[in-house]
C-alpha positions as CSV (number, residue, x, y, z in Angstrom):
1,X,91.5,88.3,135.2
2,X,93.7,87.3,132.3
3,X,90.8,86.2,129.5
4,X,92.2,83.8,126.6
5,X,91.5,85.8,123.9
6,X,94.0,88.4,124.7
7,X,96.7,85.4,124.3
8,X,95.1,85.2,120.3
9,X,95.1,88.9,119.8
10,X,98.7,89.0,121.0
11,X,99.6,86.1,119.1
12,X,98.0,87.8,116.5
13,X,99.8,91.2,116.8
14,X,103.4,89.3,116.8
15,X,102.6,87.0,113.7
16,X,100.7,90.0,111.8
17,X,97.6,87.3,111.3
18,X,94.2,88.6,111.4
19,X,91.1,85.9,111.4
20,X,90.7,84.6,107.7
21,X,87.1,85.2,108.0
22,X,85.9,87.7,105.7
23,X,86.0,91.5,107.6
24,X,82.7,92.8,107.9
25,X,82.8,96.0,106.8
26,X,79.2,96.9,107.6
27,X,79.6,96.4,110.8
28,X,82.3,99.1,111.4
29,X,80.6,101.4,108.9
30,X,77.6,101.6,111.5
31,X,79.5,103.1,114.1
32,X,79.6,106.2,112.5
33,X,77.0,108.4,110.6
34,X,77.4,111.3,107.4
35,X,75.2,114.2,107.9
36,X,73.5,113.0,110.4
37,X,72.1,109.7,109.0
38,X,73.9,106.2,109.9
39,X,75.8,104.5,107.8
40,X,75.0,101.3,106.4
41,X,78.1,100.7,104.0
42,X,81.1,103.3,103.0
43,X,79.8,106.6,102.5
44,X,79.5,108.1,98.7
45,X,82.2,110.4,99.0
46,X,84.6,107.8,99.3
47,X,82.4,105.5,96.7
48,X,82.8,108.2,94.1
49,X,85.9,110.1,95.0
50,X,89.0,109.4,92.0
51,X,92.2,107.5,93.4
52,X,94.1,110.3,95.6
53,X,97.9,110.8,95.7
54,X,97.1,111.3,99.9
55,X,94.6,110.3,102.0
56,X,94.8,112.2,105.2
57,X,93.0,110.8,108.0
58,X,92.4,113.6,111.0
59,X,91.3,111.4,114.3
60,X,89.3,114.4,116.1
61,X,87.8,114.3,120.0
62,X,86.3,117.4,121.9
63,X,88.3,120.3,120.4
64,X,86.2,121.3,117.7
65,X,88.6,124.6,117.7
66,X,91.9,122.9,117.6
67,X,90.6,120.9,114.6
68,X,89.6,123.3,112.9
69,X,92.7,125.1,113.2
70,X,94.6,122.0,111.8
71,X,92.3,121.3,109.0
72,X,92.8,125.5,107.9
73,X,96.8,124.6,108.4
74,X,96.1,121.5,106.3
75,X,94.8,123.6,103.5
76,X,97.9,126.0,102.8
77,X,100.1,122.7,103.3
78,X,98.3,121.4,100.2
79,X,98.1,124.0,98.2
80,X,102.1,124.4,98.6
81,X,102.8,121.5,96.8
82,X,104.3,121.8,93.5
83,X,102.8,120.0,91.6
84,X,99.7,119.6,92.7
85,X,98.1,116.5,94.3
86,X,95.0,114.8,94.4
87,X,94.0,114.7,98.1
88,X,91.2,113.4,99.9
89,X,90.5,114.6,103.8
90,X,88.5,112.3,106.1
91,X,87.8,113.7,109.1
92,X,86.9,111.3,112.1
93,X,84.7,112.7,114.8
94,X,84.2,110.7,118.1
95,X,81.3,111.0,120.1
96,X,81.4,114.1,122.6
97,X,79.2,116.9,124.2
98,X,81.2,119.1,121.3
99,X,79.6,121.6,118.7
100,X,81.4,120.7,115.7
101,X,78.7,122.6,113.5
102,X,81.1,125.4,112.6
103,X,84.6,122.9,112.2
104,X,82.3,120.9,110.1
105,X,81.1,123.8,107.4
106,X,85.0,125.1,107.6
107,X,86.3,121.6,106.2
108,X,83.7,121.8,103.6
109,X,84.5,125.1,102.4
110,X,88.1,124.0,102.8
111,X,87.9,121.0,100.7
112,X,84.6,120.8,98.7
113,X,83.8,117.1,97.4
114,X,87.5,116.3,98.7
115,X,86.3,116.0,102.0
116,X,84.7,112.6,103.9
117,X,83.1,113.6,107.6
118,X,82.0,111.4,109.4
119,X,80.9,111.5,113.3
120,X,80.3,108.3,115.3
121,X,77.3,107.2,116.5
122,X,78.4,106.6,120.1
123,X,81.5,107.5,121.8
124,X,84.2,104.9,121.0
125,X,87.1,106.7,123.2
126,X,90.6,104.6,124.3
127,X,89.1,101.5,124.1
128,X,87.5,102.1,120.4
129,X,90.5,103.9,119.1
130,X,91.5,100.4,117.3
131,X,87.7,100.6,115.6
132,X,88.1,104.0,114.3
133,X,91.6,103.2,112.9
134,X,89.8,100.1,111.3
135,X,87.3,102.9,109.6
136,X,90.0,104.5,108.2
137,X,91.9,101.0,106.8
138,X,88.5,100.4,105.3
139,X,88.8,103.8,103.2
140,X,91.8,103.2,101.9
141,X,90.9,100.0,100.4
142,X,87.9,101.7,99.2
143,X,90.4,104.9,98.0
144,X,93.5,103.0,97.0
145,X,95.5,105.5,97.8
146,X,99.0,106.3,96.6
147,X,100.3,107.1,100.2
148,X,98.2,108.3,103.4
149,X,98.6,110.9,106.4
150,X,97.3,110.4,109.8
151,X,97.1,113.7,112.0
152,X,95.6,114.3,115.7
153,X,93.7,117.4,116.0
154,X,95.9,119.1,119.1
155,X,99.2,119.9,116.0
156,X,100.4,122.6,114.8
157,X,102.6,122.6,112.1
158,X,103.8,124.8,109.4
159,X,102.5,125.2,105.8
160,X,105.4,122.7,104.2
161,X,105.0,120.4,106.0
162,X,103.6,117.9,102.7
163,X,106.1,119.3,100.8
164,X,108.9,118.3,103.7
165,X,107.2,114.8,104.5
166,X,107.4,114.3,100.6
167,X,111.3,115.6,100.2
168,X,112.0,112.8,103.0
169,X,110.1,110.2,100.9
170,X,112.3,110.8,98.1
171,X,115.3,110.3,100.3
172,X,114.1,107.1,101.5
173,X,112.9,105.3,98.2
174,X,115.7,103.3,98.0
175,X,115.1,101.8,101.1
176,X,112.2,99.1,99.4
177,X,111.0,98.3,103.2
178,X,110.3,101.7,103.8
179,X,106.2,101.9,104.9
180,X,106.4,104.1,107.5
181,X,107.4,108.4,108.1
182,X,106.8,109.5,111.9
183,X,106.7,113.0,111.7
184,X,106.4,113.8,115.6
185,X,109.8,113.1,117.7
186,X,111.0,114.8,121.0
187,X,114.2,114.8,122.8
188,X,113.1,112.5,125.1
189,X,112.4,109.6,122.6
190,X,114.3,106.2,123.7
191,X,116.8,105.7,121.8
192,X,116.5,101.7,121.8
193,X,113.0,101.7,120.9
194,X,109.4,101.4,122.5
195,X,107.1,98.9,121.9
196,X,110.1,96.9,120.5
197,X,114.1,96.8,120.6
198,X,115.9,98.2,118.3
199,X,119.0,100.7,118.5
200,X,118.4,103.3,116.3
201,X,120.2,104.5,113.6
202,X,120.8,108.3,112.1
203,X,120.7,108.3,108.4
204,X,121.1,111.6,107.2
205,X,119.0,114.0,106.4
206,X,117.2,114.8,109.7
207,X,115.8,111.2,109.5
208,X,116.6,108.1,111.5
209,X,115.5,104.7,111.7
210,X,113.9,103.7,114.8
211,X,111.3,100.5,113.5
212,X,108.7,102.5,116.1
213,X,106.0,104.8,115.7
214,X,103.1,106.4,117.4
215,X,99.8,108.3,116.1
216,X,100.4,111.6,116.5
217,X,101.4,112.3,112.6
218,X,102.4,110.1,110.5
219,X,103.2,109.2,106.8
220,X,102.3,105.8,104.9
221,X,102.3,104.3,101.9
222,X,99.9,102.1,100.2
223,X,102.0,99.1,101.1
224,X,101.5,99.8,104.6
225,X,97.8,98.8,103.9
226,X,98.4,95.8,101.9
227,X,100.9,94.4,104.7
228,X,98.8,95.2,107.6
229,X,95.5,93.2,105.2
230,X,94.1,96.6,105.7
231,X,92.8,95.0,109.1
232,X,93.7,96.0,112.7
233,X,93.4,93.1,115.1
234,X,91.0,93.9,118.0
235,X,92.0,94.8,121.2
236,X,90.1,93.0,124.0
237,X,88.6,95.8,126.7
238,X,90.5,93.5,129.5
239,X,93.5,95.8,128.6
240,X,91.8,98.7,130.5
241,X,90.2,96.4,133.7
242,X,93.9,95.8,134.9
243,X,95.4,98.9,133.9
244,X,92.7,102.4,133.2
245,X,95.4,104.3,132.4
246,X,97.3,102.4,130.1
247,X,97.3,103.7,126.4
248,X,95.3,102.7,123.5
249,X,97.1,99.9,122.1
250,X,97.0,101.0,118.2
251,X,100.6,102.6,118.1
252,X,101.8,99.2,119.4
253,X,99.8,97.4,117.8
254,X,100.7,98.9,114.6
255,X,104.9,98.6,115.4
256,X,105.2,94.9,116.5
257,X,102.9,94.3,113.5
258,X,105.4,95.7,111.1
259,X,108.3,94.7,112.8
260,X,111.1,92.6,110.8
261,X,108.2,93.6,107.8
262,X,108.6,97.4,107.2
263,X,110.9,100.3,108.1
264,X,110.0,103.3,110.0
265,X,112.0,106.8,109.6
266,X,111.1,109.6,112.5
267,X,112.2,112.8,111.5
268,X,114.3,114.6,113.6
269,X,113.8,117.5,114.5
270,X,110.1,117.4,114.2
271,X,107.8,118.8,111.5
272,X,104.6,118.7,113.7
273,X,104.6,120.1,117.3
274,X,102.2,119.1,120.3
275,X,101.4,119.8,123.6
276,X,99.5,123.2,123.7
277,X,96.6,120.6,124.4
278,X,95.8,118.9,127.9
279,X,95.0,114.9,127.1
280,X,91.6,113.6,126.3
281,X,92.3,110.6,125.7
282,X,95.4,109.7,128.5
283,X,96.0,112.6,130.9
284,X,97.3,110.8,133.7
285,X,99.9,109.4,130.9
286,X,100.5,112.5,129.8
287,X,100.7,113.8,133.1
288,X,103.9,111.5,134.0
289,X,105.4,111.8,129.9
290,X,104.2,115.1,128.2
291,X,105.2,114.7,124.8
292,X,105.2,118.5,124.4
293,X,107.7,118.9,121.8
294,X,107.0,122.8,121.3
295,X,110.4,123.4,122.2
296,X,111.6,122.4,119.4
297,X,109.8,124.4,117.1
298,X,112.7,126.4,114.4
């Protein structure tokens, strides 16, 4: 049954209006843990960690193996670039039946103090995904950082890819609405948008504009934040009573929200590749739309 408040969160998606109310941070903070103890308020790594160039936020679910493998691919990315940036990696773990022991001791050899882990206290899945994007708006007001990378833990992608996503920054600074780099695409991506309409537009430089993005990988800057109130609006669990296997709601969210407010560029072809990974999150989605793009690979 339709409930009202899914007429104010779409009102509030459109309009990009989030209550006035003060956020309260604690209360997302306590749906996760560090090392094992709960959370009570953001976590001292990100309390004492020095403004980064990148934040890169790794959403992570079941596959302790494939994250680790994108958080060791992560590492000779960074240490390509030329010259060096200050990075900071925070690594959110949902709930699962998972051993992430061993992923958890690689990303703290791989990154040292650089490095913010935190695993959730219960699981959050589809229906949380808005909450654990909320986390991560809540460390970058805490971070302030310069720009910010959101990866899934099922990529594979080679070691430039920062210094890639950062040559396609530079060819879009004189775009002043640009907020947004997707870095996934297929060949099957509508070419009128999703989520929105909008015709899309080759500009050069394997990039296009397309005003549409999704979460497999992509590139912000801190304006992005600042526009967005560093606030996702919440998404009301009625979305998943009518349909179960409908997605998450974020990537949409996240689009409309910007629309008319910021560009988005997807790069074409692709600088991160998926589909070696059967779904946690939507497999009878990804049953009907793959979005293996592996095909594409150079």
């Amino acid at each position: 049954m339709f409930h009202p408040i899914e007429a104010v969160h779409w009102l509030q998606t459109w309009l990009n209006r989030v209550p006035v109310k003060a956020l309260d941070e604690d209360q997302f903070w306590s749906l996760f843990e560090s090392a094992g103890r709960p959370l009570t308020a953001a976590p001292e790594s990100l309390r004492a960690a020095v403004r980064p160039d990148v934040l890169i936020v790794i959403t992570t679910y079941r596959r302790p193996e494939s994250c680790g493998r994108v958080l060791t691919a992560l590492r000779r990315a960074i240490d390509r670039l030329q010259p060096p940036a200050a990075i900071h990696v925070l690594v959110l773990n949902d709930r699962s039946d998972s051993d992430y022991a061993a992923t958890r001791d690689l990303a703290r050899g791989l990154f040292g103090g650089d490095l913010t882990w935190l695993d959730a206290r219960a699981r959050l899945g589809k229906p949380g995904l808005w909450k654990i994007f909320q986390v991560s708006f809540l460390a970058a007001r805490a971070l302030q950082p310069r720009h910010a990378l959101y990866l899934q833990d099922d990529l594979e992608f080679t070691d430039t890819l920062l210094v890639d996503t950062f040559a396609h920054v530079r060819a879009t600074l004189s775009d002043a609405l640009r907020r947004v780099i997707y870095l996934f695409s297929t060949e099957a991506d509508p070419s009128r948008g999703r989520w929105i309409r909008f015709t899309r537009v080759n500009t050069g430089g394997g990039l296009r504009l397309t005003q549409w993005f999704d979460l497999q990988a992509f590139f912000v800057d801190g304006a992005f934040f600042e526009l967005l109130s560093y606030r996702m609006v919440p998404v009301h669990p009625n979305r998943w009573r009518r349909r179960p296997s409908i997605s998450s709601g974020v990537g949409r969210q996240l689009t409309i929200r910007l629309r008319g407010r910021g560009h988005v560029y997807q790069v074409f072809p692709p600088l991160v590749f998926h589909g070696a990974e059967k779904s946690e999150m939507n497999p009878a989605a990804r049953a009907r739309e793959p979005l293996d793009n592996r095909g594409l690979k150079p």
